[in-house]
Residue, then its C-alpha position, 0 to 999 in steps of 0.5 A: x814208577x815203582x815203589x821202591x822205597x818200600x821194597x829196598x832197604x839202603x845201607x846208608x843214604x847220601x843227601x847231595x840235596x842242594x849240592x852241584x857238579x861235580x859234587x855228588x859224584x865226589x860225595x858218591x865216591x866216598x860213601x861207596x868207598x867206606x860201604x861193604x861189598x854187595x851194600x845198597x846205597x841210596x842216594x838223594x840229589x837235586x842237580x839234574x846232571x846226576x841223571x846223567x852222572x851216576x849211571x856212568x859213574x855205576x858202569x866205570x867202576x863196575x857198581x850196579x844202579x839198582x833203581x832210580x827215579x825222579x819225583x818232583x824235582x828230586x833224583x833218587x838211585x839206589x846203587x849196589x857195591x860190586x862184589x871185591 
């Protein structure tokens, strides 16, 4: 596991700590919505489901999934707006 934290710096971080499907992923689409093209987002969840969820959501709408780890039961991904 890297450390990631320290070598990427988000532009904004959405805590979906706590919240279920299909509600990150609903969150997610807005926070990149309103982020700039090419801006790191970081994201924070507890529902195990976005292991699976945020890389596809990434691939469909062309955004890139720079890291992502887990530790101790919480989700972490750091996702790159695509370029407009």
């Amino acid at each position: 596991m890297t450390d990631t934290d320290s070598t990427l710096t988000a532009d904004a971080v959405l805590d979906a700590s706590g919240l279920n499907c299909p509600e990150p992923v609903m969150m997610l689409h807005q926070y990149v919505r309103d982020l700039s093209a090419g801006g790191l987002l970081k994201v924070i969840a507890t529902d195990p489901s976005t292991r699976r969820d945020i890389p596809k959501f990434c691939v469909f709408l062309g955004h890139e999934l720079v890291e992502q780890q887990e530790q101790s039961g919480t989700y972490l991904y750091w996702i790159r707006k695509k370029l407009d």
